[in-house]
VMD Tcl script that draws the C-alpha trace (Angstrom):
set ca {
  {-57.55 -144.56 125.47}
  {-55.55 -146.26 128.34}
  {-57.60 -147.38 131.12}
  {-55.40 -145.02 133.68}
  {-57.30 -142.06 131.51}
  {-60.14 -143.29 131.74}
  {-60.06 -143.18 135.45}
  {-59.13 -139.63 135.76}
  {-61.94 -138.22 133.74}
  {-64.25 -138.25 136.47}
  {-61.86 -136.50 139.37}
  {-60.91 -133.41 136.80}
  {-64.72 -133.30 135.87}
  {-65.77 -133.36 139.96}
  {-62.37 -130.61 139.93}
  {-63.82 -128.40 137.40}
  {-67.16 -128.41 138.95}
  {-65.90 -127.60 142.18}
  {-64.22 -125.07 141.05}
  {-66.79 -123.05 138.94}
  {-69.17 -123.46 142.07}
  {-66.71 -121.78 144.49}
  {-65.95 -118.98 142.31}
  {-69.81 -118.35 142.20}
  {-68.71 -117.63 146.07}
  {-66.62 -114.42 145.47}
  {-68.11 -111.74 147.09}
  {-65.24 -109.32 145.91}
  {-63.91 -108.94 142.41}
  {-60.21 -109.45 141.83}
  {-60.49 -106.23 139.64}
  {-57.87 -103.71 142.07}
  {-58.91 -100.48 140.10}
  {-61.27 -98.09 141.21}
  {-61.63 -96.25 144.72}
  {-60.54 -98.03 147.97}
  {-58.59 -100.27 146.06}
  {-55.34 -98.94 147.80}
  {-55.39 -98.94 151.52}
  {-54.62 -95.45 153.28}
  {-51.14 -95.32 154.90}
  {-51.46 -92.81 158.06}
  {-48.75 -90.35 158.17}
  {-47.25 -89.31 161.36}
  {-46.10 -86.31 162.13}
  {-42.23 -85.85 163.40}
  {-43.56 -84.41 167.06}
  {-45.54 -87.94 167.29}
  {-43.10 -89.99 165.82}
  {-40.28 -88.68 168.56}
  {-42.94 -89.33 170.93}
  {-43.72 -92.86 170.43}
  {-39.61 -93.36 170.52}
  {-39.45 -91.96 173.92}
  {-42.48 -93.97 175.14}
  {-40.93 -96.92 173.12}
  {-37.64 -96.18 174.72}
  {-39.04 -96.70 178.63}
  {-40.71 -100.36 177.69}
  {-38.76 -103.10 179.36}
  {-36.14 -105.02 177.36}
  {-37.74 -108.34 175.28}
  {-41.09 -106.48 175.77}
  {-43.47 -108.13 173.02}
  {-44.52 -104.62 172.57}
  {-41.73 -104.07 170.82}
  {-41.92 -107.07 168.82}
  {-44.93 -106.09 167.66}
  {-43.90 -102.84 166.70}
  {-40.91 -104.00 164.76}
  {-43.37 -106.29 162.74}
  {-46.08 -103.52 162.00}
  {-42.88 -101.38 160.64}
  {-42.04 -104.05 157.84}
  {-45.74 -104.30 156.98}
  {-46.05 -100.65 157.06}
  {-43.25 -100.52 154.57}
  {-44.35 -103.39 152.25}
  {-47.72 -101.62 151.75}
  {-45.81 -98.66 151.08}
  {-43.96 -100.39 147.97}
  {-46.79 -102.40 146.72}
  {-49.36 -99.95 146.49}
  {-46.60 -96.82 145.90}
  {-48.94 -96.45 142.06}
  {-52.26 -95.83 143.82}
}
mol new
graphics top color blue
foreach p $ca { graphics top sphere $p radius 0.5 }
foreach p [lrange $ca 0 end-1] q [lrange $ca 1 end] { graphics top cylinder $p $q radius 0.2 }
display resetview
């Protein structure tokens, strides 16, 4: 054994140790079956949705309102593909 191994014994022991000890933390299991696994997606209906475009329509231009909106779309859409089995 080279001396250079010698010195990393004790790092990927304090490693190993560290990590056993933190996954004694999880207070959730990384198990995804079983009920609420899959977050609910509210559906809106087409009345509300024409709605919310003609409120949408009288915010000023650049308003971070919109912004915001345009961001909760894509994540509205990502859950929609990722959890599409559940």
């Amino acid at each position: 054994m080279t001396y250079n191994a010698e010195c990393w014994r004790l790092p990927c022991a304090v490693l190993v140790l560290a990590t056993i000890w933190l996954s004694g933390c999880a207070t959730v299991g990384s198990d995804r079956s079983g009920p609420g696994a899959c977050p609910p997606v509210v559906e809106y209906s087409s009345e509300f949705q024409v709605r919310a475009a003609e409120e949408l329509a009288l915010l000023p231009e650049g308003s971070a309102v919109v912004g915001m909106l345009v961001d909760y779309a894509v994540m509205r859409e990502q859950v929609r593909i990722i959890f599409s089995s559940c």
